[in-house]
MIGURO-830107 format. One line per field, with one value per residue (C-alpha): x, y, z; residue in three letters; residue number from 1. Coordinates in nm, 4 decimals. Example, Ala and Ser with C-alpha at 12.3 -4.5 7.8 and 13.67 -1.06 7.14 Angstrom:
c1	1.2300:1.3670
c2	-0.4500:-0.1060
c3	0.7800:0.7140
r	ALA:SER
k	1:2
//
This chain:
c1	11.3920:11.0586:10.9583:10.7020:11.0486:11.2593:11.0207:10.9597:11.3300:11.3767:11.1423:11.1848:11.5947:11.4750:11.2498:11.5381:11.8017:11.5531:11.5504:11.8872:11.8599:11.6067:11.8214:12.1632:11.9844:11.8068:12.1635:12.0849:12.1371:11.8231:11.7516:12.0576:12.2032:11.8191:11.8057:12.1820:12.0638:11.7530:11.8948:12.1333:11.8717:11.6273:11.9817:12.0100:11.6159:11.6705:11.9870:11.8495:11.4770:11.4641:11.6969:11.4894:11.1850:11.0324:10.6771:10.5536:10.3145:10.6310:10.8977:10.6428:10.5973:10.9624:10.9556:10.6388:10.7970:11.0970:10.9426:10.6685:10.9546:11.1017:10.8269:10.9182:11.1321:10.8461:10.6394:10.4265:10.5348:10.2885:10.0274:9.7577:9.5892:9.3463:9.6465:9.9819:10.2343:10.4595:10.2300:10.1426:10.5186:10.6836:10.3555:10.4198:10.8080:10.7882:10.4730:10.6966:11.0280:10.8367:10.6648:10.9972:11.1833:10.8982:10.9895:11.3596:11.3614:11.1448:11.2599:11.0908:10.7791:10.6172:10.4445:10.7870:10.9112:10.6897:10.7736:11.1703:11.0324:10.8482:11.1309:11.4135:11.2202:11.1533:11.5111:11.5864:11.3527:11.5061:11.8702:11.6693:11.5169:11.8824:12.0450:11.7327:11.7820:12.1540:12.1327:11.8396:12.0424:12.3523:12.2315:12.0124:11.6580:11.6057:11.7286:11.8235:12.1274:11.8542:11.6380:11.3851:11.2469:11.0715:10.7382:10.6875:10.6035:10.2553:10.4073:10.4798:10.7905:10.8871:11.1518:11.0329:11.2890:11.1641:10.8415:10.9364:11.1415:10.8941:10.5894:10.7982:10.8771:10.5390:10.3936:10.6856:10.6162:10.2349:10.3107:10.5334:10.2361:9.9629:10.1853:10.2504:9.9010:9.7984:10.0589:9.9728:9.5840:9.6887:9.9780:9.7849:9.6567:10.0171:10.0583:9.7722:9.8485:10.2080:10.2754
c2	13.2183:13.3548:13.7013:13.7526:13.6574:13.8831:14.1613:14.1294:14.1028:14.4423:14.6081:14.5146:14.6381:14.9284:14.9761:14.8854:15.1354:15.4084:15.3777:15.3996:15.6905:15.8450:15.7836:15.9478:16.2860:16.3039:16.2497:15.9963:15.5734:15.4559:15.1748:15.1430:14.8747:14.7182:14.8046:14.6914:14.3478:14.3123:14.3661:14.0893:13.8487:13.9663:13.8490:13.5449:13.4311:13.5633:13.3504:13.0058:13.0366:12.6812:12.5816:12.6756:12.5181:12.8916:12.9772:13.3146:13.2833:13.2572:13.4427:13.7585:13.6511:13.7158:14.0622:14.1587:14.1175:14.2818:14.6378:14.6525:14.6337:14.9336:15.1304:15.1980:15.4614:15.6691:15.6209:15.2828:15.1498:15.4305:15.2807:15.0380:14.8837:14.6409:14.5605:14.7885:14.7868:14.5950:14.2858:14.2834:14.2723:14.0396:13.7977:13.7854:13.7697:13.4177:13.3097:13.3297:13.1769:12.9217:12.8546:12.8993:12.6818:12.3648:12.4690:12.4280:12.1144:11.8766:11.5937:11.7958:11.7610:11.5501:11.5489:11.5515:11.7708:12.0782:12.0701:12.1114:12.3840:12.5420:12.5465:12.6908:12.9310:13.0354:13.0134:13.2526:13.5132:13.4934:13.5421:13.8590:13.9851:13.9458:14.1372:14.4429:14.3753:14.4098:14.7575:14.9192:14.8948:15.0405:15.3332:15.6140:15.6573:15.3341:15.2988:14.9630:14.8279:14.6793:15.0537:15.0025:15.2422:15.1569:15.2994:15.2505:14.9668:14.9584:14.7983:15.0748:14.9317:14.7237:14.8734:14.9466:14.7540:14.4480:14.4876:14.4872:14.2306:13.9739:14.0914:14.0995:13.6988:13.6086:13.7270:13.5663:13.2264:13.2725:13.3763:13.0092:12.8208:12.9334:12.8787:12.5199:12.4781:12.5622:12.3523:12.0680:12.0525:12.1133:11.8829:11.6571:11.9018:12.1178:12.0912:12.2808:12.5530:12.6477:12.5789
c3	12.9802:13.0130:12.8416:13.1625:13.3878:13.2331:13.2147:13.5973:13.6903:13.4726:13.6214:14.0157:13.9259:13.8021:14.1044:14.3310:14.1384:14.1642:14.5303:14.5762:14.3380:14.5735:14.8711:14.6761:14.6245:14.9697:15.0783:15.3376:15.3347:15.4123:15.2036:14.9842:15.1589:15.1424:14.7938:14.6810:14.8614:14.6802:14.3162:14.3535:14.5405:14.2114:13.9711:14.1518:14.1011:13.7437:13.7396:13.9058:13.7942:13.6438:13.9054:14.1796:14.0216:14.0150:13.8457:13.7590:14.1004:14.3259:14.1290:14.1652:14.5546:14.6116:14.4109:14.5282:14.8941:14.8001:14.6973:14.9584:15.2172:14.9947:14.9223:15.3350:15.2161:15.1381:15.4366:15.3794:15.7245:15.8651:15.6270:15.7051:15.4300:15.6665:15.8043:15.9012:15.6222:15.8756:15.8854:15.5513:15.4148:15.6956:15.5965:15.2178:15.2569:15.4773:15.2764:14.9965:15.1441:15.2586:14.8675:14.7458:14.9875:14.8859:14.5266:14.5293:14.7890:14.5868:14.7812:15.1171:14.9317:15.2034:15.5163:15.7562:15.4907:15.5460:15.8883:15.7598:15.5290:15.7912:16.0142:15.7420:15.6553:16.0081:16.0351:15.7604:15.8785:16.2340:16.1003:15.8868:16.2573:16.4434:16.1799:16.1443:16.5607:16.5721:16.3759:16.5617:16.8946:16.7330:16.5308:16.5922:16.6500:16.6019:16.2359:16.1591:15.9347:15.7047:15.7372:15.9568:16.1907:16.5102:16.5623:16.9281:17.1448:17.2922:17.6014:17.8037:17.9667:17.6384:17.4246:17.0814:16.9229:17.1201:17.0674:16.6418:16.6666:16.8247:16.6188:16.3069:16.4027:16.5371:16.1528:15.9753:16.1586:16.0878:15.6780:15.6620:15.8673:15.6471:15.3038:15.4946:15.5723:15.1880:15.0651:15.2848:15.1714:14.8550:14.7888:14.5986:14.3531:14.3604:13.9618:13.9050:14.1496:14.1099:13.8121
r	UNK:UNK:UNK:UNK:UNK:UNK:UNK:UNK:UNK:UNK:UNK:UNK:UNK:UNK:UNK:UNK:UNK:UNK:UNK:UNK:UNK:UNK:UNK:UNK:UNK:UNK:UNK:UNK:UNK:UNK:UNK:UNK:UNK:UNK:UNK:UNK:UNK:UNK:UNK:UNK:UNK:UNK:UNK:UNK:UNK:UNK:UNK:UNK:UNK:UNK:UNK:UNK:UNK:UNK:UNK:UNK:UNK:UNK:UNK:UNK:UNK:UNK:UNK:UNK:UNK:UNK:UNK:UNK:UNK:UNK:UNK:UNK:UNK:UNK:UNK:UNK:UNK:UNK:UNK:UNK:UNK:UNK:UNK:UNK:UNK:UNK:UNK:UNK:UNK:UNK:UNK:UNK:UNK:UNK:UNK:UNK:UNK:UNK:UNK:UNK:UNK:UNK:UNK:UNK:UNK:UNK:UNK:UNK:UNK:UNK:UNK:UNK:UNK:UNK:UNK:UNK:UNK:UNK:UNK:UNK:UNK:UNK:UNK:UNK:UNK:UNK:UNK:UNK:UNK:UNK:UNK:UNK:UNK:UNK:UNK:UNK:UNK:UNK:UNK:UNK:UNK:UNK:UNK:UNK:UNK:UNK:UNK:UNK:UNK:UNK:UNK:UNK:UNK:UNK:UNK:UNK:UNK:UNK:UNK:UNK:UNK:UNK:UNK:UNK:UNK:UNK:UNK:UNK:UNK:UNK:UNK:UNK:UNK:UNK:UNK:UNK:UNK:UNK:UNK:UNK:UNK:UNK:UNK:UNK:UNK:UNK:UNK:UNK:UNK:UNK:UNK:UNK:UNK:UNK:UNK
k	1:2:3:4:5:6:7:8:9:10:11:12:13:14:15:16:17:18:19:20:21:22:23:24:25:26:27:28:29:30:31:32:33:34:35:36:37:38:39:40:41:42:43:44:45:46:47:48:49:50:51:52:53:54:55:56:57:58:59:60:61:62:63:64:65:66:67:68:69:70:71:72:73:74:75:76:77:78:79:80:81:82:83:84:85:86:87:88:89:90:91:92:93:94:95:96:97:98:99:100:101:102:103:104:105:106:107:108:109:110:111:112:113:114:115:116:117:118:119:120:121:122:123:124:125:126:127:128:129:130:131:132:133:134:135:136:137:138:139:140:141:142:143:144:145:146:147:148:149:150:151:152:153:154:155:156:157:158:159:160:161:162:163:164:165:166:167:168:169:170:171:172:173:174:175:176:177:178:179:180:181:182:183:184:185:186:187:188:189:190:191:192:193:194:195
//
């Protein structure tokens, strides 16, 4: 195994413990349940890293996703960075599925494949969007099982949770087109960029 691997996967658990940490002494869940799920997705890519035909380029995709969806538990969803924490984290995360579903499914590495990949990873992020869904309209003010908080919807007679939902799909389906579109232009050349 990697040194570069290992030190990543260290440090993202550590990230990931801390928040729960955090959470324990504010004496509230947000985020554990996030962060519990994240340290044994983090194991598994440890785990399978050859397996899943990981690089450092992807492996770090998948982390990086992870903690900017945790660094929400100090306020980054209210950020905007060009774009609103939101979009920015919901666009790496399927960028990265995507990158890592292409990875792992060697024998989708073709033209009808992408569209597969595309589609999976689609899939995935709508399962992710039914459970954050399912949570928000059974909870509180809009906290979701998975610790998200709606903003507001700028539809005036649009429920908030609604309006997160579809945006949080609509940017997941454009993170997996552009990682499809890279991939596609760049199939030919794919040893040299991801590996």
């Amino acid at each position: 195994m990697k040194t570069t691997t290992r030190y990543i996967t260290t440090l993202a658990i550590t990230f990931f413990f801390f928040i729960i940490s955090y959470a324990l002494l504010q004496k509230d869940g947000h985020y554990i349940f996030d962060s519990t799920k994240f340290i044994i997705i983090t194991l598994i890519l440890y785990k399978y890293y050859d397996h899943l035909r990981l690089n450092h380029f992807s492996h770090l995709g998948i982390i990086s996703a992870m903690v900017l969806h945790s660094l929400g538990r100090f306020g980054a969803f209210n950020w905007t960075i060009i774009f609103p924490w939101d979009v920015i984290t919901h666009f790496v995360a399927s960028y990265f599925i995507t990158l890592l579903l292409y990875q792992a499914l060697p024998q989708l590495q073709t033209k009808k494949g992408l569209l597969i990949i595309l589609l999976a990873s689609i899939g995935i992020a709508t399962i992710g969007e039914f459970i954050e869904f399912g949570g928000a309209i059974h909870s509180p003010n809009g906290q979701g099982i998975l610790g998200v908080e709606s903003k507001g919807s700028p539809i005036p007679w649009l429920s908030p949770d609604y309006w997160d939902t579809m945006k949080d799909l609509v940017i997941n389906t454009l993170g997996s087109i552009i990682c499809i579109i890279t991939l596609f232009f760049t199939q030919k050349n794919r040893k040299l960029l991801f590996s």
